[in-house]
N, C-alpha and C positions, 0 to 999 in steps of 0.2 A: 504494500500500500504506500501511495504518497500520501506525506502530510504538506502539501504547499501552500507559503506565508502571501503568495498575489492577492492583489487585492480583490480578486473576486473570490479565492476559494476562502480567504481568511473570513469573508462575509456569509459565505454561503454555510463555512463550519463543515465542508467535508474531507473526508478521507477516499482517497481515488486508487480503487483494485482497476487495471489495467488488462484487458481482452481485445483478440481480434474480433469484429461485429459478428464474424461468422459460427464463434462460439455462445452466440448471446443471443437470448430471445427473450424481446419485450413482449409482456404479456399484458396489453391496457388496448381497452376499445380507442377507438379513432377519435381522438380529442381531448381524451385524459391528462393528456400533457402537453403544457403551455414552453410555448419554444420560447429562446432567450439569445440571442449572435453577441457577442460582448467582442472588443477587441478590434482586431484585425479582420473579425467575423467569418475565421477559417472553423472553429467548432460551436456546434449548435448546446446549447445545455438545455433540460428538460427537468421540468419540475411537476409536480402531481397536481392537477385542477383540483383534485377534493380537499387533499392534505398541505399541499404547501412547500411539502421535503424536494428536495433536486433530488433525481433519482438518474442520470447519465447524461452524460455528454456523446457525440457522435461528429468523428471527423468531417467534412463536407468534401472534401476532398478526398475522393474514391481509392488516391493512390496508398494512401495511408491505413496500416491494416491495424488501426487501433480504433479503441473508445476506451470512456471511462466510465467508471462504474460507483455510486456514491457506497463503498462500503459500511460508512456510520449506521446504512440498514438492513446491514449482515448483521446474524445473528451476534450474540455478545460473548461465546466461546468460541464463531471463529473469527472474531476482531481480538480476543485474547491470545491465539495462537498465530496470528498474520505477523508478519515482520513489517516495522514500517521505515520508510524510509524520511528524512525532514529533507525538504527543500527548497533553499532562500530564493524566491522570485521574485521578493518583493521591493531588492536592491539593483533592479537591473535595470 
């Protein structure tokens, strides 16, 4: 897991477990989540229409075989056994 200090994930309060999308299935009807382009507006973040929580991010650029994953809503034994990693973004 990352714990990154940018200022959007230090607002946001997440931790980011890291998958290619093809390992990953979103499982929400067609407008459960409110899109959000921050930045450079290369990745989209997504947040839950009922709850509020970020729940992943998603490259926009097809080339890129990642996303992110808000781990803070993985279960709490396996954010106990993840490793995480800190990482200063916030000075760049």
């Amino acid at each position: 897991m990352t714990d990154c200090n940018c200022s959007i994930c230090r607002r946001y309060g997440v931790l980011w477990a890291y998958y290619s999308p093809a390992d990953v299935r979103i499982i929400a009807t067609e407008g459960a989540t409110q899109r959000y382009l921050w930045g450079d507006k290369m990745i989209c973040f997504h947040r839950c229409q009922n709850c509020g929580c970020i729940t992943h991010w998603a490259d926009l650029d097809p080339a890129y075989d990642r996303m992110g994953v808000n781990a803070r809503l993985m279960a709490p034994d396996v954010l106990a056994a993840a490793r995480r990693r800190l990482v200063d973004n916030a000075n760049k």
